[in-house]
Backbone as ProteinMPNN parsed JSONL, in Angstrom:
{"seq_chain_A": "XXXXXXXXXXXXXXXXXXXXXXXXXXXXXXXXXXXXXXXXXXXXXXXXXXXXXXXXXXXXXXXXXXXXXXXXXXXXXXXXXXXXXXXXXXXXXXXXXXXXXXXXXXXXXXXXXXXXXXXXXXXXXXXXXXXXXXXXXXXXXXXXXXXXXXXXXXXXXXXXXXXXXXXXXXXXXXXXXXXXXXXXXXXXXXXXXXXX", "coords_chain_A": {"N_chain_A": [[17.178, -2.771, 74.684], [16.127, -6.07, 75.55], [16.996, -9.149, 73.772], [14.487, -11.103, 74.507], [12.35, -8.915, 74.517], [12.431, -8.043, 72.127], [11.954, -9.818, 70.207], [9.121, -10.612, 71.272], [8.041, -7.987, 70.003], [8.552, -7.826, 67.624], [6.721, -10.318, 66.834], [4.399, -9.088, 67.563], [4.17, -7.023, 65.629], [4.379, -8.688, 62.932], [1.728, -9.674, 63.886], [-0.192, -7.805, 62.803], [-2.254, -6.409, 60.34], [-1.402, -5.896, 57.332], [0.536, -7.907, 57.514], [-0.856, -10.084, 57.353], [-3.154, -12.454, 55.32], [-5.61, -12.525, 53.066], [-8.81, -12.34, 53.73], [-10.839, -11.404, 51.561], [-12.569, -13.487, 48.566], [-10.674, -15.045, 45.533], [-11.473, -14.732, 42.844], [-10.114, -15.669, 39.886], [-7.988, -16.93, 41.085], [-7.717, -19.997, 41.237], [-7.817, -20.623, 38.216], [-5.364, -19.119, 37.405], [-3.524, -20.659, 38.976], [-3.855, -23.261, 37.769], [-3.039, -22.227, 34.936], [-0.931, -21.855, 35.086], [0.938, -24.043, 35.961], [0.721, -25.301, 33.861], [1.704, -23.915, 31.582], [4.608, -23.678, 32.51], [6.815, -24.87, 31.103], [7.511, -22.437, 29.723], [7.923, -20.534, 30.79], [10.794, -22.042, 32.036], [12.164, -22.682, 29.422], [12.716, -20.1, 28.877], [14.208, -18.652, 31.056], [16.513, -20.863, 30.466], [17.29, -20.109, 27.757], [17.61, -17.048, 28.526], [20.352, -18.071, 29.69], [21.922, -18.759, 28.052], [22.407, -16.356, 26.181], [23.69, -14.33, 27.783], [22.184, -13.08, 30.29], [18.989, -12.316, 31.695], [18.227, -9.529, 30.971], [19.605, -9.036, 28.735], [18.478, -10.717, 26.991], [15.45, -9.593, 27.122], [16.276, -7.347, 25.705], [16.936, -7.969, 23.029], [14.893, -9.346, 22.538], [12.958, -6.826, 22.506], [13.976, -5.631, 19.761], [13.141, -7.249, 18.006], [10.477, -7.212, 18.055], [10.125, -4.373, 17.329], [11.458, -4.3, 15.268], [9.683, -6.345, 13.78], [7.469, -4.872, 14.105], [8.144, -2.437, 12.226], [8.834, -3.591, 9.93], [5.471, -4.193, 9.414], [4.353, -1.767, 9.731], [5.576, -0.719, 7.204], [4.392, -2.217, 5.135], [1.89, -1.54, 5.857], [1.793, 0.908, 4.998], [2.841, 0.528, 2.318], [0.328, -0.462, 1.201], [-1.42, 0.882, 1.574], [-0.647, 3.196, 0.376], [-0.574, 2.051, -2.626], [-3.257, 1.326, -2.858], [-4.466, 3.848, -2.624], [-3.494, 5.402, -4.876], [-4.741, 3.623, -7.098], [-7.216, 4.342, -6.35], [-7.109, 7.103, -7.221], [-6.908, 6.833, -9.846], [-9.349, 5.772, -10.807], [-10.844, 7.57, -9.706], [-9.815, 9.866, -11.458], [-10.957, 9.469, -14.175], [-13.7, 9.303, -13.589], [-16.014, 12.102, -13.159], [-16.206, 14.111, -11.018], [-13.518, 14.814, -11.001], [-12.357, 16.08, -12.721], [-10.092, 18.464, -14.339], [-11.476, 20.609, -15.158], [-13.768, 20.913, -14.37], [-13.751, 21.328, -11.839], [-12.451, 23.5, -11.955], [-14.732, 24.911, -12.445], [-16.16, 24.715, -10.025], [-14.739, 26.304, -8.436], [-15.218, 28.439, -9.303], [-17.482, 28.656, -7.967], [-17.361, 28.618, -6.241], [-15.675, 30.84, -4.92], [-17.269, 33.022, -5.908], [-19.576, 32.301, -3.702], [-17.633, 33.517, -1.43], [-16.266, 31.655, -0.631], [-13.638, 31.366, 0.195], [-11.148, 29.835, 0.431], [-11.965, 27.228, -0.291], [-12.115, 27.541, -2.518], [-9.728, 28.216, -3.28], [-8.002, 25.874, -3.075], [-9.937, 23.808, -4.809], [-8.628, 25.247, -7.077], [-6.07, 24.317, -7.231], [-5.826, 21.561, -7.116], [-7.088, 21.137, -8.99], [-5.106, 21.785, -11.169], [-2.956, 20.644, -9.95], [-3.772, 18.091, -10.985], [-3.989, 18.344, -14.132], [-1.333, 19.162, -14.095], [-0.121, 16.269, -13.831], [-1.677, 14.947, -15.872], [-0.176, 15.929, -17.713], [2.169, 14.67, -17.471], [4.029, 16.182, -15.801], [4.48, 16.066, -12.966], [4.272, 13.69, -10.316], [0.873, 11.381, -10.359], [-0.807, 11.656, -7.691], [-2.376, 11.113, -4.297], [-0.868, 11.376, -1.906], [1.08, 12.69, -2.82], [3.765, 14.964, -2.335], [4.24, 18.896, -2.049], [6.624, 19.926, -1.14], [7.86, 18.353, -2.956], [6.671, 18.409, -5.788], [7.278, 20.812, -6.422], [10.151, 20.043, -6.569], [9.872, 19.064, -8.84], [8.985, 20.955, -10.806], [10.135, 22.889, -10.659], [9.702, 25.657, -11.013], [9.291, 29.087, -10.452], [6.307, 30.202, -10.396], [4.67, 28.304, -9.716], [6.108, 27.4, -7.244], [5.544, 30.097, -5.671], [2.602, 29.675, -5.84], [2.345, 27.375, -4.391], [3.376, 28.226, -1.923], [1.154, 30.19, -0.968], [-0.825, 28.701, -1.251], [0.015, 26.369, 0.708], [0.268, 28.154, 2.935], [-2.453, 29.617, 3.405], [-3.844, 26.418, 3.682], [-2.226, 24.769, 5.486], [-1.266, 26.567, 6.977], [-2.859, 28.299, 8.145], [-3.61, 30.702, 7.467], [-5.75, 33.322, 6.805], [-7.204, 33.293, 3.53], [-7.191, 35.812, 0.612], [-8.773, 37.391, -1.434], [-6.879, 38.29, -3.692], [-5.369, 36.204, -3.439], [-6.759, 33.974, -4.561], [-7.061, 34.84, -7.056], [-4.656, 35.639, -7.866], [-4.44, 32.384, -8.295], [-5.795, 31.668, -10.181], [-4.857, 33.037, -12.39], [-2.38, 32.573, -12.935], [-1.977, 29.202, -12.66], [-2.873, 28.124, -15.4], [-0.097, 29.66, -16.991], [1.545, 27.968, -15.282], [1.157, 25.351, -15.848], [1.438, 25.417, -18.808], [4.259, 25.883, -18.683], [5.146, 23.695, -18.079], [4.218, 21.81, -20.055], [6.219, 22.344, -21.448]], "CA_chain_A": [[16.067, -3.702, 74.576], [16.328, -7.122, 75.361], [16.463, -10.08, 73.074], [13.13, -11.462, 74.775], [11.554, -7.776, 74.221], [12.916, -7.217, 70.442], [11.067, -11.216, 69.529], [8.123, -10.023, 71.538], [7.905, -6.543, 69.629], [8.505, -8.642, 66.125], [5.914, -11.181, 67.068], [3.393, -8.052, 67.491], [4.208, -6.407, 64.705], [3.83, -9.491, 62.64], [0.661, -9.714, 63.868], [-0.797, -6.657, 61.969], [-3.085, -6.521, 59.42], [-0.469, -5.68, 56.401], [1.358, -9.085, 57.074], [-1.714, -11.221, 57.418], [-3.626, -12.716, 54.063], [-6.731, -11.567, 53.0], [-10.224, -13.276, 53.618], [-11.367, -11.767, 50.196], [-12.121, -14.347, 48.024], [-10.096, -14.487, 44.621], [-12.002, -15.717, 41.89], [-9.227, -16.44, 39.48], [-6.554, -17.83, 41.41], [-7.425, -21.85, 40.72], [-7.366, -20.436, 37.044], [-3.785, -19.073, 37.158], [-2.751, -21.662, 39.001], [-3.361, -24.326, 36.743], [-2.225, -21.894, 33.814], [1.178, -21.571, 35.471], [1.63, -25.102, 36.282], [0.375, -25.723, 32.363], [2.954, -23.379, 31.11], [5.689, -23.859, 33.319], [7.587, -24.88, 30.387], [7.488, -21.326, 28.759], [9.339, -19.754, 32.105], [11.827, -22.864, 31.956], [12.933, -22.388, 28.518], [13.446, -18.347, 28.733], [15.469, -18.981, 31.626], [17.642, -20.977, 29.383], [17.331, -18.872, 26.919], [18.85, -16.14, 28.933], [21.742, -18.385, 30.367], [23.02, -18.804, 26.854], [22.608, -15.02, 25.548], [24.135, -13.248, 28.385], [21.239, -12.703, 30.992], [17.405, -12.01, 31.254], [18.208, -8.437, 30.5], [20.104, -8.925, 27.463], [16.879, -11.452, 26.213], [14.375, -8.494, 26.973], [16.802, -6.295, 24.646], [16.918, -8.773, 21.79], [12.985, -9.773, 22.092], [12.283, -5.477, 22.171], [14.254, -5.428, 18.854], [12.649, -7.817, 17.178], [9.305, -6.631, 18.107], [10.369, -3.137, 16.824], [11.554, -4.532, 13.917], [8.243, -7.056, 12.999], [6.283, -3.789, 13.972], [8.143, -1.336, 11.104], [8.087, -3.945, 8.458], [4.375, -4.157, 9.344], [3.771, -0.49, 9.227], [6.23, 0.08, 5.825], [3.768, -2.946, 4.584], [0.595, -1.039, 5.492], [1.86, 2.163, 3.878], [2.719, 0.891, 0.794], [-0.596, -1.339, 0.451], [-2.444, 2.191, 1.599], [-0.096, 4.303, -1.187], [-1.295, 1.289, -3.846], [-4.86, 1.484, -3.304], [-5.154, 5.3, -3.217], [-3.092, 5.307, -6.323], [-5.612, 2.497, -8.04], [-8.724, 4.895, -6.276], [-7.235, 8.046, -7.795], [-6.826, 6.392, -10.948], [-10.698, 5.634, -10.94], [-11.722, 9.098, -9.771], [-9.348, 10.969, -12.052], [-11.992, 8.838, -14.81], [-14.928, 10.731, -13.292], [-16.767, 13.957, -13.758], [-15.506, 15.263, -10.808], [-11.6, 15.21, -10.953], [-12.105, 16.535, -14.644], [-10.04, 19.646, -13.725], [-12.148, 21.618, -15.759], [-15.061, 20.95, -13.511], [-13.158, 21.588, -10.541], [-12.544, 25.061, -11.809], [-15.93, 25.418, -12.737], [-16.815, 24.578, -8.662], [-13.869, 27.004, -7.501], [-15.179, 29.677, -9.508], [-18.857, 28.938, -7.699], [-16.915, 28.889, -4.474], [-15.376, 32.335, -5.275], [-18.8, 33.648, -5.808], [-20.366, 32.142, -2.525], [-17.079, 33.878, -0.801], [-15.47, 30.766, -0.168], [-11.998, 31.359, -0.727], [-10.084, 28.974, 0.478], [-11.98, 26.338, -0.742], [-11.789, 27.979, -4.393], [-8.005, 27.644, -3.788], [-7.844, 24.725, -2.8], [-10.02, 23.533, -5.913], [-8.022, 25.665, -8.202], [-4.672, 23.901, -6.699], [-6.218, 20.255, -7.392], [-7.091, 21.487, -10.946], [-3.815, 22.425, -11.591], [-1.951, 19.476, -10.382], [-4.758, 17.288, -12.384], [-3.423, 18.841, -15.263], [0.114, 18.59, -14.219], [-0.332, 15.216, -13.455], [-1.795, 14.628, -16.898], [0.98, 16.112, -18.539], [3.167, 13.975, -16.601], [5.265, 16.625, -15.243], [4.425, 15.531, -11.405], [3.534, 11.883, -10.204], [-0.603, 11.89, -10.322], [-1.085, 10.306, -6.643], [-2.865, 11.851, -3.326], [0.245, 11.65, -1.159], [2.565, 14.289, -3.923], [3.49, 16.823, -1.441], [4.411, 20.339, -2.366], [7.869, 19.954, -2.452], [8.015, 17.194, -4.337], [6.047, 19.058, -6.905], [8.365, 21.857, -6.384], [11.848, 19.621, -7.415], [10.35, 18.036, -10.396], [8.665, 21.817, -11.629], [11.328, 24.26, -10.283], [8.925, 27.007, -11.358], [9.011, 29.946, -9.596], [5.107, 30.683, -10.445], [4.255, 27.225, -8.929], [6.237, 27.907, -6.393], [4.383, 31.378, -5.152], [0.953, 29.425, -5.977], [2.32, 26.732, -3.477], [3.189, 29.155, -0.953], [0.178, 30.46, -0.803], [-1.775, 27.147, -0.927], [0.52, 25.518, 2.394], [-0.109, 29.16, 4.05], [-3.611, 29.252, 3.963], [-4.513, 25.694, 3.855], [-2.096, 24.143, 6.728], [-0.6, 27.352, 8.134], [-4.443, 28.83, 8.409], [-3.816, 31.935, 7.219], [-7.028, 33.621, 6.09], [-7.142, 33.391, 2.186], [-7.043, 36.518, 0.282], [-9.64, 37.683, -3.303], [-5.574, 38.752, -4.621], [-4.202, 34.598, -3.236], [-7.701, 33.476, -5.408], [-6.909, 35.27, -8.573], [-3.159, 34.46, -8.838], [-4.521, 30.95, -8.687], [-7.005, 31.484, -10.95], [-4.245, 33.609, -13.889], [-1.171, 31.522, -12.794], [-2.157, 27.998, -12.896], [-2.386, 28.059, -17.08], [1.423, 29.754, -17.16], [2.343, 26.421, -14.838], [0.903, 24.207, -16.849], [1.819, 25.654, -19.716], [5.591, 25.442, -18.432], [5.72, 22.324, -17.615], [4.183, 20.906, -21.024], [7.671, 22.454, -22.915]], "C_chain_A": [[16.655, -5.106, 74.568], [15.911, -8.252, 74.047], [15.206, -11.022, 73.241], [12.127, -9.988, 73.925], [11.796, -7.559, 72.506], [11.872, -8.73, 70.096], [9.417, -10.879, 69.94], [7.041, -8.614, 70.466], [7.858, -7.334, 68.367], [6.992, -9.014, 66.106], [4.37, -9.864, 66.792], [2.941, -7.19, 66.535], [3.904, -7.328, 63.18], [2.117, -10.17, 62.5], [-0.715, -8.794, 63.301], [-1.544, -7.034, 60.727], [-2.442, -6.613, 57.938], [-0.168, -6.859, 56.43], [0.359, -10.346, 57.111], [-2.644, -11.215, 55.316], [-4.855, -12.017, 53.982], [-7.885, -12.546, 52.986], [-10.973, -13.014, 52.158], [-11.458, -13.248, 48.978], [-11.619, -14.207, 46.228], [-10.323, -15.209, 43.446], [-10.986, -16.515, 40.6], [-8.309, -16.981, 39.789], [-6.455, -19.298, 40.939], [-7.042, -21.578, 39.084], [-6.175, -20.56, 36.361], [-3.183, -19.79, 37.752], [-2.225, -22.66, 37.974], [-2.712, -24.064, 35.351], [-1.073, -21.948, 33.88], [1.546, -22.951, 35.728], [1.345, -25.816, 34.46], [1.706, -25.293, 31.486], [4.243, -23.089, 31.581], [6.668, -24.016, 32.453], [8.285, -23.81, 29.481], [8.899, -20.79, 30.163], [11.073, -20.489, 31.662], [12.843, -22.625, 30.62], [13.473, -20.782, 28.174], [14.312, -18.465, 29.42], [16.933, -19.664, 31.101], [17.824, -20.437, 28.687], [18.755, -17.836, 27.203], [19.888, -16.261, 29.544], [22.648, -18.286, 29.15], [23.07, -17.381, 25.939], [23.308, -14.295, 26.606], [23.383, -12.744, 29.649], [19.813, -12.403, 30.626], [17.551, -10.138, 30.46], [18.91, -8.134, 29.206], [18.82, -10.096, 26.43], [16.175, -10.236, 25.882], [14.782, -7.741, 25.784], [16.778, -7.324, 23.206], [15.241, -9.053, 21.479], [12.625, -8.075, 22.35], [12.61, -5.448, 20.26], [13.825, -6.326, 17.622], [11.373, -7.546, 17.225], [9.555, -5.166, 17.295], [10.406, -3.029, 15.615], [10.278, -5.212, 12.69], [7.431, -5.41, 12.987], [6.692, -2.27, 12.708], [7.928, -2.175, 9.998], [6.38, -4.171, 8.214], [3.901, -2.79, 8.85], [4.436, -0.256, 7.897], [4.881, -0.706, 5.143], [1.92, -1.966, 4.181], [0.729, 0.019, 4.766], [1.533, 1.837, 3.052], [1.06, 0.169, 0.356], [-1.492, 0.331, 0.691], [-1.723, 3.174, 0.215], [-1.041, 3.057, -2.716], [-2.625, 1.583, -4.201], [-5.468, 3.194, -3.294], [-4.711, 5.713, -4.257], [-4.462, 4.585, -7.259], [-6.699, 3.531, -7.95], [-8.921, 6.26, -7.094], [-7.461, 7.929, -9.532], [-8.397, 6.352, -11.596], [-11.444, 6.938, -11.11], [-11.399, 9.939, -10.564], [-10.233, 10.598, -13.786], [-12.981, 9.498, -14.875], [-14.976, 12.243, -13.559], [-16.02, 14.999, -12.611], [-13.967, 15.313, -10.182], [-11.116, 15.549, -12.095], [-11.488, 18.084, -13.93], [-10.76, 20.966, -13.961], [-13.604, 21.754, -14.804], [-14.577, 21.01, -12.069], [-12.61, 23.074, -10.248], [-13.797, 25.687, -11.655], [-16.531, 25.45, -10.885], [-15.955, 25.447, -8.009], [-14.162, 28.079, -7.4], [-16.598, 30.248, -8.602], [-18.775, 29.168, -6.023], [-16.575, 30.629, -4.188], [-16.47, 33.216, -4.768], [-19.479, 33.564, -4.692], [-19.08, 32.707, -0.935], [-16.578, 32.452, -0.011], [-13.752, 30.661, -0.417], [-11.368, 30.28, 0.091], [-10.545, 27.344, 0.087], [-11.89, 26.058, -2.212], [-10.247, 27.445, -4.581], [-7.683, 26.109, -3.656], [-8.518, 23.559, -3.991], [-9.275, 23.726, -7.192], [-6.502, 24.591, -8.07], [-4.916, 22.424, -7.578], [-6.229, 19.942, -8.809], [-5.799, 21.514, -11.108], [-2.918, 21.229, -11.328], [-2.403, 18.11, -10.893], [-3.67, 17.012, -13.546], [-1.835, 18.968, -15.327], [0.538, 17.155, -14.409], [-0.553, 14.621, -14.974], [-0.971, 14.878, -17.802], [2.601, 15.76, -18.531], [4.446, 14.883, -16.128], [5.202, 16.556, -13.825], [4.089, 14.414, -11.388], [2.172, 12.02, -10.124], [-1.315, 11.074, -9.273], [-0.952, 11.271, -5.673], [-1.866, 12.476, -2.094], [1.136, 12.561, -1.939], [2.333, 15.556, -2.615], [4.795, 17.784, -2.279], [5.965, 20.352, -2.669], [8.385, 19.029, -3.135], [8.218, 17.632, -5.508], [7.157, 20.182, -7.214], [9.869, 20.931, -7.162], [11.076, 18.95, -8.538], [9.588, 19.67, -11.412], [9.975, 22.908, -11.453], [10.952, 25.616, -10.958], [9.069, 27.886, -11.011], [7.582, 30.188, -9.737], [4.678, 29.903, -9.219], [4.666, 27.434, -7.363], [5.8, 29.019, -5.016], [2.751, 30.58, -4.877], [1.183, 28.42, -4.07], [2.514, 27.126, -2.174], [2.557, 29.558, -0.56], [-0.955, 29.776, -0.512], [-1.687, 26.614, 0.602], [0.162, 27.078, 3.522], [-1.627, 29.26, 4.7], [-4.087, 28.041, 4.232], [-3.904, 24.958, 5.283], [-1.228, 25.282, 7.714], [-1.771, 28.391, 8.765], [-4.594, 30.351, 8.223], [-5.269, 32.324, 6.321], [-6.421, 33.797, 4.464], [-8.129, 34.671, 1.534], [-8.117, 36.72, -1.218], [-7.967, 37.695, -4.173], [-5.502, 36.876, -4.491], [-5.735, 33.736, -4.691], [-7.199, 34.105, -6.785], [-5.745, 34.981, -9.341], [-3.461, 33.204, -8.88], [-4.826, 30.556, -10.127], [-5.437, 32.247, -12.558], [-2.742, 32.708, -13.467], [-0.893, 30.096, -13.135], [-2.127, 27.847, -14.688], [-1.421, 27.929, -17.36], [1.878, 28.263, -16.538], [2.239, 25.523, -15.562], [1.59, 23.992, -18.537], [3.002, 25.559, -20.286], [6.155, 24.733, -18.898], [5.48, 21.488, -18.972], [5.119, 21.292, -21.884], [8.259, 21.87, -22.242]], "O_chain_A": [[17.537, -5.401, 73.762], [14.825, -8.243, 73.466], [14.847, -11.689, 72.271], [11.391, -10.135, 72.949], [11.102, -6.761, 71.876], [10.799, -8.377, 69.608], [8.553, -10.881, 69.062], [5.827, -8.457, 70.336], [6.675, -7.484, 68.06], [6.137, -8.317, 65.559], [3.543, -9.953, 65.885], [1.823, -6.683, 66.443], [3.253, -6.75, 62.31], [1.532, -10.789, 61.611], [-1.907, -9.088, 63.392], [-1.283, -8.109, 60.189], [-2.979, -7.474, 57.241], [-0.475, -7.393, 55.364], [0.775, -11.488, 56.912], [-2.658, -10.329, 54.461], [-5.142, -11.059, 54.7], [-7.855, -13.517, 52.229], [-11.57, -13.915, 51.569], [-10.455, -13.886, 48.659], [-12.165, -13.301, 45.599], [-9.602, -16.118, 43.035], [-11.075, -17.723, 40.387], [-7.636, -17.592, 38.959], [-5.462, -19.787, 40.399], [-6.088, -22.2, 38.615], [-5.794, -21.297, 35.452], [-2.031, -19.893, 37.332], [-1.117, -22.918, 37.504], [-2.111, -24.894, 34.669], [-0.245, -22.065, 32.976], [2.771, -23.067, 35.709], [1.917, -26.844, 34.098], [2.493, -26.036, 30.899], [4.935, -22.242, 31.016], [7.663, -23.363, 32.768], [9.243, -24.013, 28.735], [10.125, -20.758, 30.275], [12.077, -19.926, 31.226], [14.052, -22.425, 30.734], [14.38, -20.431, 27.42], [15.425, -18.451, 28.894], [18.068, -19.212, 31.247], [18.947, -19.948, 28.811], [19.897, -17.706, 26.759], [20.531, -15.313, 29.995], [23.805, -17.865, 29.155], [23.827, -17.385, 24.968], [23.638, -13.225, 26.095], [24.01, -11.836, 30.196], [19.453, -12.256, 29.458], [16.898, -9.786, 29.477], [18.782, -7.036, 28.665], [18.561, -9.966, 25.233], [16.157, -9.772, 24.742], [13.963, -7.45, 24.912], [16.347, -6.667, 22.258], [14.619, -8.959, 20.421], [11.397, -8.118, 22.411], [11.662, -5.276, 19.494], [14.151, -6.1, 16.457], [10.922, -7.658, 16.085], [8.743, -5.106, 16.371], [9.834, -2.223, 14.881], [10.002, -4.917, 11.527], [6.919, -4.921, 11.98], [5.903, -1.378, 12.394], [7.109, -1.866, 9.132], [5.947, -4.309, 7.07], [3.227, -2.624, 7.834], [3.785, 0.57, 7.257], [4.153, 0.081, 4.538], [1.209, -1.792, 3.192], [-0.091, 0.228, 3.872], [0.469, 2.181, 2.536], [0.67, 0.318, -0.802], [-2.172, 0.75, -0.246], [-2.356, 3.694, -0.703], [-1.913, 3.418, -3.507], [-3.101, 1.937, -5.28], [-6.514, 3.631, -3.773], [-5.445, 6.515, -4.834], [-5.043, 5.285, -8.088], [-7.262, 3.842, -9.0], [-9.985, 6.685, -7.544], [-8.032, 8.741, -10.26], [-8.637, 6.822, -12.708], [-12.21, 7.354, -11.98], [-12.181, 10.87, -10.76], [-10.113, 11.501, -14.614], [-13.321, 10.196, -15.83], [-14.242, 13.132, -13.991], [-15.489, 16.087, -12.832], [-13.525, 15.774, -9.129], [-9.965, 15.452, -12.522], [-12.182, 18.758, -13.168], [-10.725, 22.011, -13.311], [-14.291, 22.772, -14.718], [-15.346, 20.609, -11.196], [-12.389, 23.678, -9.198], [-14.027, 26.69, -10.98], [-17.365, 26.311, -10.606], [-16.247, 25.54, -6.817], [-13.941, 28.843, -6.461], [-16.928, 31.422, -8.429], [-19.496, 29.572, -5.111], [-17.153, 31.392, -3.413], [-16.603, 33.865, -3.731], [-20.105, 34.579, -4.39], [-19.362, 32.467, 0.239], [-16.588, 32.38, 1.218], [-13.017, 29.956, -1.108], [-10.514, 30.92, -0.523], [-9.751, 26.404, 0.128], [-11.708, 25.04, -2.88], [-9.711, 26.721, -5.419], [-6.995, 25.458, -4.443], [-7.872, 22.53, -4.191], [-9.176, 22.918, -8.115], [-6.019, 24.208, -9.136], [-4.258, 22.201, -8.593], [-5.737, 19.068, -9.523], [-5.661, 20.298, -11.247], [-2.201, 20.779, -12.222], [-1.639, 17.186, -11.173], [-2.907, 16.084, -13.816], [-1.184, 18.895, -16.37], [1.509, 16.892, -15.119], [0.31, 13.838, -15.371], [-0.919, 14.124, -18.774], [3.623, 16.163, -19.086], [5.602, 14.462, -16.075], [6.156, 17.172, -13.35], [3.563, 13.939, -12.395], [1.997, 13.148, -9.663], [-2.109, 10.163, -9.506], [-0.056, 12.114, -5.678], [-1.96, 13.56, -1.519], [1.997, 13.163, -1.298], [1.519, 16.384, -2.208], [5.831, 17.45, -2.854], [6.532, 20.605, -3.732], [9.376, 19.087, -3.863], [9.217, 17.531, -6.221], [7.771, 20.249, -8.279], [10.429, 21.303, -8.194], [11.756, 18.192, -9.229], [9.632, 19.582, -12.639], [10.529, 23.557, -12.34], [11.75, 26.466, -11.352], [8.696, 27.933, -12.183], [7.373, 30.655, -8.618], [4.403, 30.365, -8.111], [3.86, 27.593, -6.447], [5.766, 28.783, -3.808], [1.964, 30.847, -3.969], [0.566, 28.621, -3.024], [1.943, 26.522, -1.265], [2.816, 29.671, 0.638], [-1.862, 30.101, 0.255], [-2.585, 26.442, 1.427], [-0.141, 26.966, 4.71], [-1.986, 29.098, 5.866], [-4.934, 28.126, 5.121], [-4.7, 24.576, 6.141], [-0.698, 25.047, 8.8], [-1.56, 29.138, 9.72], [-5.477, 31.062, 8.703], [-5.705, 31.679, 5.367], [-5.347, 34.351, 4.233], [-9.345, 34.739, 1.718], [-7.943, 35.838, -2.059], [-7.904, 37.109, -5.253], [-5.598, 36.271, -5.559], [-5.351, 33.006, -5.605], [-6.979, 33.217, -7.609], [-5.537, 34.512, -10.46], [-2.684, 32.602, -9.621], [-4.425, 29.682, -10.896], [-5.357, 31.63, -13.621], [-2.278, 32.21, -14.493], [0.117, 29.731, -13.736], [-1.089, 27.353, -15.129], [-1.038, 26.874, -17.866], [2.504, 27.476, -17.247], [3.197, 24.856, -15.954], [2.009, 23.022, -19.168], [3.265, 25.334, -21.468], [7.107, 24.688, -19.677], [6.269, 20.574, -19.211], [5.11, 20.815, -23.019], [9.403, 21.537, -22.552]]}, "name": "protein", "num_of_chains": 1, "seq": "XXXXXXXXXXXXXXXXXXXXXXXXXXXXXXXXXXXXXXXXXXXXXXXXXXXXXXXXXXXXXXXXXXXXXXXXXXXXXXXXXXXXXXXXXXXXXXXXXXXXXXXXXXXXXXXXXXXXXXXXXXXXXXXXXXXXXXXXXXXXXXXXXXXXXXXXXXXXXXXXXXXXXXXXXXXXXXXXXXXXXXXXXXXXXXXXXXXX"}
């Protein structure tokens, strides 16, 4: 192919629809124009920026890690203000009629009866670390998980009860009339434990 025919063949191909603009019209462009000629100074100074750290790609890595970092002390922040105030709310409700554990048996035993078992256990459980809670042998706050409870009782009863609790309640095992009754004659002995 000649060098006339290869400029020719360009020229044609050039002329295609792909390399031409678009008649659409583009409602924000005057917008971002004038934003980019407004903030022109933001580009200018990253560019410096990344002459004196090492490159744009060693910037990006320093501005991820500081984002990473603002965003865990944010989330440790919201934890603990969420652990505070359900501490302060349990504090309130454990006040009320119904986080009296005695009335929380009394609703486990009515669960029992209406063949609710796993919400009986799950009352009886609550009762029970109420009453641990009050006898300060566990911390008395909504987040206490199981083995928590477990290293500060080192029971074996508790233990079995809690086994039985995390099986049916987050491993979904159907709950048992036998997993209801050791709640129901066990929970006392724990308590009972834990206040020697």
């Amino acid at each position: 192919m000649s060098p006339t025919q290869a400029r020719e063949q360009a020229r044609h191909i050039l002329t295609e629809r792909r390399f031409r603009g678009t008649s659409l019209p583009r409602p924000f462009h005057s917008f971002f124009s004038w934003l980019a000629r407004r903030l022109h100074f933001v580009a200018s100074g990253w560019d410096w920026l990344a002459l004196r750290v090492g490159g744009a790609h060693v910037l990006w890595a320093i501005l991820g890690v500081v984002v990473l970092l603002a965003t865990s002390a944010l989330v440790a922040r919201l934890a603990r203000h969420r652990t505070e105030v359900e501490a302060h709310g349990l504090g309130r409700r454990s006040r009320g009629k119904s986080e009296d554990p005695a009335e929380l048996e009394r609703l486990a035993d009515d669960a029992e009866r209406c063949g609710e078992l796993e919400v009986a256990l799950r009352l009886r459980f609550r009762a029970g670390l109420l009453r641990l809670g009050r006898a300060r042998a566990v911390p008395l706050r909504p987040s206490l998980r199981t083995r928590e409870a477990r290293r500060a009782l080192r029971s074996a009863r508790f233990d079995r009860l809690a086994r039985d609790f995390d099986e049916v309640v987050y491993g979904g095992r159907a709950p048992s009339a036998g997993d209801v009754e050791a709640a129901r004659a066990e929970w006392p002995q724990v308590v009972a434990e834990a206040r020697k």
